[in-house]
N, CA, C and O atoms as a GROMACS GRO file, in nm:
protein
  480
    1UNK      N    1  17.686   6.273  21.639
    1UNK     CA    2  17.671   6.408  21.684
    1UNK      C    3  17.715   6.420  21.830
    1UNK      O    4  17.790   6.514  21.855
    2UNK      N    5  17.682   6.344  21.923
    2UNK     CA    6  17.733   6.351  22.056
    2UNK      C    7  17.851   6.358  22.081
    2UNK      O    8  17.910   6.432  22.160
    3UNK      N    9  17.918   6.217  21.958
    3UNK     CA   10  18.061   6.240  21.974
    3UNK      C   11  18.122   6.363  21.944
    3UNK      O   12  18.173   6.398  22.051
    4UNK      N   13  18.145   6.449  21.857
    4UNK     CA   14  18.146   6.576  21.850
    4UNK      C   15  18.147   6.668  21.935
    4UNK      O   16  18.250   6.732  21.956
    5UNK      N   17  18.022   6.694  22.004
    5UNK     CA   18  17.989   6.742  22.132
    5UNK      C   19  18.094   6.706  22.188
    5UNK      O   20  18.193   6.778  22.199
    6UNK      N   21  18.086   6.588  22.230
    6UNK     CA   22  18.214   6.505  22.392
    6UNK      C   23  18.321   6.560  22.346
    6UNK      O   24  18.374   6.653  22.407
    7UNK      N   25  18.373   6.512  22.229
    7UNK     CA   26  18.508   6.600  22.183
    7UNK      C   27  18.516   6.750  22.191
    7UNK      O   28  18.617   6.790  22.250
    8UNK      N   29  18.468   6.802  22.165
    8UNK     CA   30  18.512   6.999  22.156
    8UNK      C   31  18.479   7.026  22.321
    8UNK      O   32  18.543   7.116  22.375
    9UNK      N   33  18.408   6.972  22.379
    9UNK     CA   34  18.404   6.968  22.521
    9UNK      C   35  18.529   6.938  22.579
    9UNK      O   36  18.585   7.028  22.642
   10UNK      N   37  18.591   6.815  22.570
   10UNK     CA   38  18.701   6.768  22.629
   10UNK      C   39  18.825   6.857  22.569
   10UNK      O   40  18.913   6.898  22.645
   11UNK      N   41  18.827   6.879  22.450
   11UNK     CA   42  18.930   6.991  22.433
   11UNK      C   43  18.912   7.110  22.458
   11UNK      O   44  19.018   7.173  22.449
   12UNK      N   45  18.811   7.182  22.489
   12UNK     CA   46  18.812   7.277  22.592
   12UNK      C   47  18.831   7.258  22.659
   12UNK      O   48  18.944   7.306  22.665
   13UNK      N   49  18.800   7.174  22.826
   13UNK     CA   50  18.846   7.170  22.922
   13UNK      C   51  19.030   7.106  22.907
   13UNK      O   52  19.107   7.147  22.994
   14UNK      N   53  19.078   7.025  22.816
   14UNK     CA   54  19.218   7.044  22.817
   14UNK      C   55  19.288   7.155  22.819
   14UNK      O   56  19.384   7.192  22.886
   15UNK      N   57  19.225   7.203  22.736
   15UNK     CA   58  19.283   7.390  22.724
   15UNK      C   59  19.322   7.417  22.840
   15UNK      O   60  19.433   7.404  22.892
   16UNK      N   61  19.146   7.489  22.912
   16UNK     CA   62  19.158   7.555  23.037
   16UNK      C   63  19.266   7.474  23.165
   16UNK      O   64  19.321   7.544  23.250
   17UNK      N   65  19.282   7.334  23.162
   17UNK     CA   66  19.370   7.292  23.219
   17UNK      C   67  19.486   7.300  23.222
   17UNK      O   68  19.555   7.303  23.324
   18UNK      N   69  19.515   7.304  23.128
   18UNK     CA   70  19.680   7.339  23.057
   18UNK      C   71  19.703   7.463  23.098
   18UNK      O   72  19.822   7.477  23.127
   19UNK      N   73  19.618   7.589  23.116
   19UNK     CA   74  19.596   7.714  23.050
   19UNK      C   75  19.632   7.736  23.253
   19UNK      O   76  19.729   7.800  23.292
   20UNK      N   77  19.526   7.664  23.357
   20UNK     CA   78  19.574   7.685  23.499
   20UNK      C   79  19.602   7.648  23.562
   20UNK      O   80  19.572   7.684  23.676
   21UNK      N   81  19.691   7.536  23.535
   21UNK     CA   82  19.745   7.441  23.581
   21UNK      C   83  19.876   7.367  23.462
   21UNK      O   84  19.865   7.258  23.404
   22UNK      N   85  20.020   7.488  23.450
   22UNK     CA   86  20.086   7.391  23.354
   22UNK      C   87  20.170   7.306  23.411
   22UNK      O   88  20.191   7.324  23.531
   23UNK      N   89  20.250   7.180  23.334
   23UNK     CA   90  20.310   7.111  23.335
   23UNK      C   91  20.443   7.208  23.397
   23UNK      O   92  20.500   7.312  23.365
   24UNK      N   93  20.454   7.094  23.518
   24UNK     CA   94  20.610   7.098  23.581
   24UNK      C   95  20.685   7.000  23.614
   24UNK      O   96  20.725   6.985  23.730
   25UNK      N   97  20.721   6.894  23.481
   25UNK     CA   98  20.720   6.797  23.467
   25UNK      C   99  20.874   6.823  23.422
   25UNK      O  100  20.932   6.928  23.394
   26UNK      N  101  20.932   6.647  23.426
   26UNK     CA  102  21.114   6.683  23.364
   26UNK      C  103  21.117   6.682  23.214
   26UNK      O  104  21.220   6.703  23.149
   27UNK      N  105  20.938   6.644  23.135
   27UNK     CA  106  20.972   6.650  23.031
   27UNK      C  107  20.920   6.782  22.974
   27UNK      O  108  20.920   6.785  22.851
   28UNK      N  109  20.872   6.897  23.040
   28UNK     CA  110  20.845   7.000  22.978
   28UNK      C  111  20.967   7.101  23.037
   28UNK      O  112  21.024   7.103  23.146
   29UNK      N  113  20.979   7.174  22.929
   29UNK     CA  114  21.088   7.308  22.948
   29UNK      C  115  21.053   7.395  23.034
   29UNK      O  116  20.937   7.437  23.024
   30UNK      N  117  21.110   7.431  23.106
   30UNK     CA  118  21.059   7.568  23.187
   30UNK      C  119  21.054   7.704  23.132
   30UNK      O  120  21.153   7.722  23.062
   31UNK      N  121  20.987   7.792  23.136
   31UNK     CA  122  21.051   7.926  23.044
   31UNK      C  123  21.100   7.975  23.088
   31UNK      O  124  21.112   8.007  23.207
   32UNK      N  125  21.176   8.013  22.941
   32UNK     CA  126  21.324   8.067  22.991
   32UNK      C  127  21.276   8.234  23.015
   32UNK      O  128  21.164   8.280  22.990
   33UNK      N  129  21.386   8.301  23.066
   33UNK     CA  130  21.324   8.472  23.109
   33UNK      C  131  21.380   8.559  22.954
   33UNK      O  132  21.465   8.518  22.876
   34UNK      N  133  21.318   8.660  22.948
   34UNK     CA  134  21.350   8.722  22.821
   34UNK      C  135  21.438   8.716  22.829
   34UNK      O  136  21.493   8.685  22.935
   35UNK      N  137  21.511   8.747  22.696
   35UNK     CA  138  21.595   8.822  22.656
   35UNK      C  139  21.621   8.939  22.682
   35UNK      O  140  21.522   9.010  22.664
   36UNK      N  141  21.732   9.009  22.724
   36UNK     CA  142  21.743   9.169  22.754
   36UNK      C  143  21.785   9.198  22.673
   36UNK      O  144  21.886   9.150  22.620
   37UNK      N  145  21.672   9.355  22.610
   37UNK     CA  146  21.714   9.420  22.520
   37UNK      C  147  21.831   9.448  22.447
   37UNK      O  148  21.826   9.570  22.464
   38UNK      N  149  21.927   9.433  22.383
   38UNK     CA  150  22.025   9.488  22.324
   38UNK      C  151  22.017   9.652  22.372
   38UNK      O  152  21.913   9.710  22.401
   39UNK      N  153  22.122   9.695  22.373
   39UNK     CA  154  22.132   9.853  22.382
   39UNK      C  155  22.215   9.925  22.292
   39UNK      O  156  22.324   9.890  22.248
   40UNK      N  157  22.151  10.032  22.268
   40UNK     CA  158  22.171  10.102  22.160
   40UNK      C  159  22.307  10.096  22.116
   40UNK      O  160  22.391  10.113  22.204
   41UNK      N  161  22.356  10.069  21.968
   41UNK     CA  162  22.488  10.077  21.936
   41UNK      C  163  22.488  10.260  21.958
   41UNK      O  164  22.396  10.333  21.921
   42UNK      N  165  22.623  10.307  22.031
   42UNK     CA  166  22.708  10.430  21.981
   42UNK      C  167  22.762  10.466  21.850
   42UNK      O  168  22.860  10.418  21.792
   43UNK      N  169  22.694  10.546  21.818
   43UNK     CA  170  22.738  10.615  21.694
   43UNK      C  171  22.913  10.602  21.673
   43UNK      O  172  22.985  10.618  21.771
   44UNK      N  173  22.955  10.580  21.574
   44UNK     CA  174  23.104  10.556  21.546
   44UNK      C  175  23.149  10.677  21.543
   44UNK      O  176  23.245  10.724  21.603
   45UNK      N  177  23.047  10.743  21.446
   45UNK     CA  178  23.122  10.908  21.387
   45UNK      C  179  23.011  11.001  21.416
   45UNK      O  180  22.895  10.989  21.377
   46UNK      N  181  23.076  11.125  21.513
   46UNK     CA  182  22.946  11.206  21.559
   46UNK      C  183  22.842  11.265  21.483
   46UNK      O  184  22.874  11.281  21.365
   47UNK      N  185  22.742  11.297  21.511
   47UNK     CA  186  22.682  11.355  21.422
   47UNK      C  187  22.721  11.506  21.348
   47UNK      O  188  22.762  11.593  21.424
   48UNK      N  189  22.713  11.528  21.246
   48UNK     CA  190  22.771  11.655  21.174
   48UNK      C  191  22.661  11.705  21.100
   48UNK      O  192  22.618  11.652  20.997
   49UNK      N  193  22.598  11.851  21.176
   49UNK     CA  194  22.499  11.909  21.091
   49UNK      C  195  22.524  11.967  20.992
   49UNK      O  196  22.623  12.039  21.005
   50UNK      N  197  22.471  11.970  20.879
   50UNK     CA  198  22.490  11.987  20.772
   50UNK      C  199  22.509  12.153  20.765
   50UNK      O  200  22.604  12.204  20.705
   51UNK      N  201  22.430  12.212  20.818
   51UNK     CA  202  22.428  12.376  20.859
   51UNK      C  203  22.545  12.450  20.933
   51UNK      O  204  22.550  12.571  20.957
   52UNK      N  205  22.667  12.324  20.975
   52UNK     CA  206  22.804  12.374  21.021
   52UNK      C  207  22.887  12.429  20.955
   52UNK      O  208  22.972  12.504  21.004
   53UNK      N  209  22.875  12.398  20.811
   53UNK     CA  210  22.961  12.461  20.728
   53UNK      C  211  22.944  12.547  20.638
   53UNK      O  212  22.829  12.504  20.624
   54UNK      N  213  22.951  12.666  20.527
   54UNK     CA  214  22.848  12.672  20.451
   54UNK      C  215  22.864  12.576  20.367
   54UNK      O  216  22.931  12.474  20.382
   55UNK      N  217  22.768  12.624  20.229
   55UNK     CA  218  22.736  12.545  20.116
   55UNK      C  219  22.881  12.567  20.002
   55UNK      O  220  22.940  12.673  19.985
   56UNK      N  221  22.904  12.470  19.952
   56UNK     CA  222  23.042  12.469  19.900
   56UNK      C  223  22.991  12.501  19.725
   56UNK      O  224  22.868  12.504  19.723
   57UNK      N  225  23.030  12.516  19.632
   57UNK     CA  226  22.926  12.542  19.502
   57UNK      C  227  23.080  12.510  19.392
   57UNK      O  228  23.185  12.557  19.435
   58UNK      N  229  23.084  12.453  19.291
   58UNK     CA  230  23.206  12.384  19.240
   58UNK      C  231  23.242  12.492  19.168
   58UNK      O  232  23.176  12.592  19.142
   59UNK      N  233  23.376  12.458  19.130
   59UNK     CA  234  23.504  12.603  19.084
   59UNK      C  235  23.449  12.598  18.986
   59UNK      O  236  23.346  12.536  18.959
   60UNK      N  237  23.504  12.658  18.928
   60UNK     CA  238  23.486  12.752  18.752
   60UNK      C  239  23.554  12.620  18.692
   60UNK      O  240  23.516  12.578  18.583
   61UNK      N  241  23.643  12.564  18.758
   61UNK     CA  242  23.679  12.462  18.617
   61UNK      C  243  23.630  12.379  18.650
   61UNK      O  244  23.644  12.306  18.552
   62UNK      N  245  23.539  12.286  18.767
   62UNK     CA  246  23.466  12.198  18.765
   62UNK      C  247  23.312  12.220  18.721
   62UNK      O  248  23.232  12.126  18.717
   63UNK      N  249  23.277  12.359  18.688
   63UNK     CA  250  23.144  12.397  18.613
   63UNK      C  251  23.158  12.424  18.473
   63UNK      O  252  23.064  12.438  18.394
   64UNK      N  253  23.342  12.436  18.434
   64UNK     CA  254  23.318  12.484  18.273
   64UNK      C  255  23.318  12.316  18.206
   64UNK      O  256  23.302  12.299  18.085
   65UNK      N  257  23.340  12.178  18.319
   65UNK     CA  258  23.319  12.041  18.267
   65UNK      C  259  23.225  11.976  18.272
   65UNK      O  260  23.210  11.880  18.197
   66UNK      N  261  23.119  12.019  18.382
   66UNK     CA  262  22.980  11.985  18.325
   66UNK      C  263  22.945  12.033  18.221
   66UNK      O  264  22.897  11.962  18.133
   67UNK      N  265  22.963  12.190  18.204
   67UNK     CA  266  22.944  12.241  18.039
   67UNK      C  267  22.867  12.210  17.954
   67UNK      O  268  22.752  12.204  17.911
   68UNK      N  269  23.046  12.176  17.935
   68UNK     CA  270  23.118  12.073  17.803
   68UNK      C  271  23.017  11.956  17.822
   68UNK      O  272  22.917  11.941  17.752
   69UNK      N  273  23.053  11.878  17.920
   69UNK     CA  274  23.004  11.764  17.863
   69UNK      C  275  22.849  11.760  17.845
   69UNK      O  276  22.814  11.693  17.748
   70UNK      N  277  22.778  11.799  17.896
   70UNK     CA  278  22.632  11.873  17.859
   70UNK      C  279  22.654  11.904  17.712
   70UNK      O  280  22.610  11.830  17.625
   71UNK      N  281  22.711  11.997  17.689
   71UNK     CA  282  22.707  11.974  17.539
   71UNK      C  283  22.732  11.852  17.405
   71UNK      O  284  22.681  11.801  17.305
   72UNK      N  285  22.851  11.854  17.493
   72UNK     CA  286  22.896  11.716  17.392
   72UNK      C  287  22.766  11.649  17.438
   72UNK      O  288  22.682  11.702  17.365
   73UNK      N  289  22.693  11.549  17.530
   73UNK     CA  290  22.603  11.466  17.496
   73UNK      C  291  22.476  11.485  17.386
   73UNK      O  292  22.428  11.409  17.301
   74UNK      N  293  22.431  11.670  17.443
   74UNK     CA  294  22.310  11.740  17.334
   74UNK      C  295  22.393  11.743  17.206
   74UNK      O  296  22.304  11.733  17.122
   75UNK      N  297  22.532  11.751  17.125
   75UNK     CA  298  22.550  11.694  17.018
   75UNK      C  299  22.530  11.554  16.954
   75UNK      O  300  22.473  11.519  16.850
   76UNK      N  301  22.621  11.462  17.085
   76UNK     CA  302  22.552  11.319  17.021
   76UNK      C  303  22.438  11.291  17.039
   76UNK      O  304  22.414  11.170  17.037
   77UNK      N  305  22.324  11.383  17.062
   77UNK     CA  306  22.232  11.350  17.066
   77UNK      C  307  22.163  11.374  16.930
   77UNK      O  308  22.116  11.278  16.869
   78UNK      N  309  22.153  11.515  16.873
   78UNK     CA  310  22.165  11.568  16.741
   78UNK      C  311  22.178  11.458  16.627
   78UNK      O  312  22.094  11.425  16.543
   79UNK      N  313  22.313  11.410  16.649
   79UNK     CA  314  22.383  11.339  16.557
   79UNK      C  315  22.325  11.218  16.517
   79UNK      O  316  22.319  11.169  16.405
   80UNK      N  317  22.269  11.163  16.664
   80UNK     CA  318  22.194  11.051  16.665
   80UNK      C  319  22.051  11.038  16.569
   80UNK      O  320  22.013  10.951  16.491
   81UNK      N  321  21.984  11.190  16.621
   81UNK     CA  322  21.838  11.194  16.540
   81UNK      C  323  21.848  11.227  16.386
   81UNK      O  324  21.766  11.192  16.301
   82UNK      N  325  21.980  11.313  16.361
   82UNK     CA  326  21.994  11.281  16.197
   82UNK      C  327  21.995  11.182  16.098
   82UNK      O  328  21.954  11.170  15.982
   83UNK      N  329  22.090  11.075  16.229
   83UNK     CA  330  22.112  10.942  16.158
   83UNK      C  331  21.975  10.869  16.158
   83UNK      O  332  21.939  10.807  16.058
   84UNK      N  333  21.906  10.875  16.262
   84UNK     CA  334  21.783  10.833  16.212
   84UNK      C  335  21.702  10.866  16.126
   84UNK      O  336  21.636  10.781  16.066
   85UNK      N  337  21.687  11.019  16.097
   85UNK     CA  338  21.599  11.032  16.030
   85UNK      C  339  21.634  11.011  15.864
   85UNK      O  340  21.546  10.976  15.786
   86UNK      N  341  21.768  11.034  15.822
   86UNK     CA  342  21.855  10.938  15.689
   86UNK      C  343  21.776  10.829  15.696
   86UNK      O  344  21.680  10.807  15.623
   87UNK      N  345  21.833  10.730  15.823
   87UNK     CA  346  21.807  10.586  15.760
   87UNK      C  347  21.666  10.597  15.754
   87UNK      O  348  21.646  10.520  15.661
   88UNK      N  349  21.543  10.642  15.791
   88UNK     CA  350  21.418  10.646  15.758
   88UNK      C  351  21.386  10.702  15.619
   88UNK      O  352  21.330  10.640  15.529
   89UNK      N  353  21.435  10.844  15.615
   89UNK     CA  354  21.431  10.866  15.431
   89UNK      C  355  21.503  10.721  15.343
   89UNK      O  356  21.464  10.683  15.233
   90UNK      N  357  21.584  10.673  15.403
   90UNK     CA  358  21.640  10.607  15.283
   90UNK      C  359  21.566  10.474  15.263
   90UNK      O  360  21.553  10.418  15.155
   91UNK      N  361  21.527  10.436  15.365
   91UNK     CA  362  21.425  10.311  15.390
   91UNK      C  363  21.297  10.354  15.297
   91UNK      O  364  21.230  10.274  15.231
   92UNK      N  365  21.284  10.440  15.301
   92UNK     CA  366  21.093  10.497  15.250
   92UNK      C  367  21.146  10.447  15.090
   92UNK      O  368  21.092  10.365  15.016
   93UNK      N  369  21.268  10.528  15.070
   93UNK     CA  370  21.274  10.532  14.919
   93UNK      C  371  21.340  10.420  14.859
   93UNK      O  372  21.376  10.438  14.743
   94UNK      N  373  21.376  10.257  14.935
   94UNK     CA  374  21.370  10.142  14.921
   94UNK      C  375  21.231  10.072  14.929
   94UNK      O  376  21.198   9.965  14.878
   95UNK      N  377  21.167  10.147  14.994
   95UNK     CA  378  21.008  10.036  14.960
   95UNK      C  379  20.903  10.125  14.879
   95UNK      O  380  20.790  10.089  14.847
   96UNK      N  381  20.991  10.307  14.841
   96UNK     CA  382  20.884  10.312  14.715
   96UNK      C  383  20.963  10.263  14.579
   96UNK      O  384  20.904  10.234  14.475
   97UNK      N  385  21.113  10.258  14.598
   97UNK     CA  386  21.082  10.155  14.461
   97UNK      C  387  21.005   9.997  14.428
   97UNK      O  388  20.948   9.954  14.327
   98UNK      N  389  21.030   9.944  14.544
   98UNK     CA  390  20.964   9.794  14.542
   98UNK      C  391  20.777   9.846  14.521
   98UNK      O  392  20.699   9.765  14.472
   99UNK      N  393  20.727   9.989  14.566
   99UNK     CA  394  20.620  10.011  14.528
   99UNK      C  395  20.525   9.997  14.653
   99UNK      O  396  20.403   9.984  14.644
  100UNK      N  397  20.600  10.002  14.781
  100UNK     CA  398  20.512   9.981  14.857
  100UNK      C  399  20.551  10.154  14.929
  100UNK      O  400  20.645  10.234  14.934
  101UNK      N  401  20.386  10.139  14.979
  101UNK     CA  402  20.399  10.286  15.100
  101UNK      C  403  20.452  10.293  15.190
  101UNK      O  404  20.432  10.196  15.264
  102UNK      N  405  20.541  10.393  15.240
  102UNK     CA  406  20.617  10.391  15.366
  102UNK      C  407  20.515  10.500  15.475
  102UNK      O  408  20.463  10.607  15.444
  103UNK      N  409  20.510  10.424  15.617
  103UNK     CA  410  20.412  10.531  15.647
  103UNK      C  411  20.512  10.660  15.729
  103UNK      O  412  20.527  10.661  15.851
  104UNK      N  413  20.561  10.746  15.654
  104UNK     CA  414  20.627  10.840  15.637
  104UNK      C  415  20.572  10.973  15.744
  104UNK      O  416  20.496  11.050  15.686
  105UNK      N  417  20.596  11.004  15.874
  105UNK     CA  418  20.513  11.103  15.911
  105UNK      C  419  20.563  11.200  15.985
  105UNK      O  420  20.665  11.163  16.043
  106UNK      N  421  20.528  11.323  16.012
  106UNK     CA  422  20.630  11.437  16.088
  106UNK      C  423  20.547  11.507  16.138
  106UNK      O  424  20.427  11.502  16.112
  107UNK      N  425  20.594  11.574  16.208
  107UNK     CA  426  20.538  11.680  16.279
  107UNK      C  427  20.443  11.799  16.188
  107UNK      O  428  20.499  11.875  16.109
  108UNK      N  429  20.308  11.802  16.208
  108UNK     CA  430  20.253  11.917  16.118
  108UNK      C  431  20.191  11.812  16.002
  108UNK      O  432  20.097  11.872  15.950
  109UNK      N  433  20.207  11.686  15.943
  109UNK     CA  434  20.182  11.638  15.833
  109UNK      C  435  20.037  11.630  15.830
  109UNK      O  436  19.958  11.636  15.924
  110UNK      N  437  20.011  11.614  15.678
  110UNK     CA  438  19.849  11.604  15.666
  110UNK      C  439  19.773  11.469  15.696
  110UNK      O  440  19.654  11.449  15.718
  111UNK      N  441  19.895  11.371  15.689
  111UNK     CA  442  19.846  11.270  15.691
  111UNK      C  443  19.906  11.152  15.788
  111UNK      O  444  20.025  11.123  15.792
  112UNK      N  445  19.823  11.101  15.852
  112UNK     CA  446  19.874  11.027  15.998
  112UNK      C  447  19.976  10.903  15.901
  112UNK      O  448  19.996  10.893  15.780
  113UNK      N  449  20.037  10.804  16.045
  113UNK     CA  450  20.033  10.654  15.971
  113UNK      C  451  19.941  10.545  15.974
  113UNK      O  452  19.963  10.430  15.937
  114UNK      N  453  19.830  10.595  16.023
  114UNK     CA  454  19.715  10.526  16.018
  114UNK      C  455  19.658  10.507  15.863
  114UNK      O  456  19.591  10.409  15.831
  115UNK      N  457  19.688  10.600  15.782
  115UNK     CA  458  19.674  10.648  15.661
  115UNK      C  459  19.694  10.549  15.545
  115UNK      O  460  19.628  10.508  15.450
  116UNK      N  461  19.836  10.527  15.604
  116UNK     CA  462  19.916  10.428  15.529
  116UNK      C  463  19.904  10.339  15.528
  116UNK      O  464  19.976  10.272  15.454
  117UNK      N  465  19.794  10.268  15.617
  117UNK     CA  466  19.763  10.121  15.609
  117UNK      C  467  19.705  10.064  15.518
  117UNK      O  468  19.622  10.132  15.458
  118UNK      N  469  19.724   9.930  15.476
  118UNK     CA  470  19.673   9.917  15.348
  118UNK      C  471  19.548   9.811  15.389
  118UNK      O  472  19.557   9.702  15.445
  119UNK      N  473  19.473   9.858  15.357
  119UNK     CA  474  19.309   9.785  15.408
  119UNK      C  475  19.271   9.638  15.328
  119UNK      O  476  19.202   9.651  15.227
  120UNK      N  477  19.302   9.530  15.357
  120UNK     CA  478  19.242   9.404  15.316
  120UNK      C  479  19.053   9.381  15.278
  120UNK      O  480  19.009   9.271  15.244
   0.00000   0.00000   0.00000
């Protein structure tokens, strides 16, 4: 226990020694002085408020091609949910011939697919 004591004692007073009294010795570094700030890079390209010009709004033929293609995607989109809902009818009526239930369900139906589970 003393030793302990003697120790945290003696490294405190190393501290405070070090701490007012440092080394100016050839084997310690001297400090070096800051660094001076960097200064601000200059903007390359001036600033341009946005409120200098008016608002530009796209021609008639660059709005009749969003459109279009707005449409064309809400078609393949269409096209897409038909094909699904085929291959789902056609799937149901491959596992009611094998005799099993398809859990078959739509919007408005009476009966969930919770329904369809078959209880062990």
């Amino acid at each position: 226990m003393r030793q302990s004591t003697a120790r945290a004692i003696s490294a405190c007073l190393r501290t405070l020694l070090a701490l007012c009294f440092p080394g100016t010795g050839c084997r310690r570094r001297a400090s070096a002085p800051p660094a001076p700030a960097p200064a601000p890079a200059a903007p390359s390209v001036p600033y341009v408020s946005p409120w200098s010009r008016p608002w530009t709004s796209p021609t008639k033929e660059e709005a009749a091609e969003l459109f279009r293609l707005q449409a064309e995607r809400h078609d393949r989109t269409e096209a897409a949910w038909e094909l699904r809902l085929q291959w789902e009818r056609r799937r149901a009526a491959t596992l009611a011939t094998m005799g099993v239930d398809h859990p078959y369900t739509y919007e408005g139906a009476p009966f969930g697919a919770d329904d369809f589970r078959a209880s062990a």
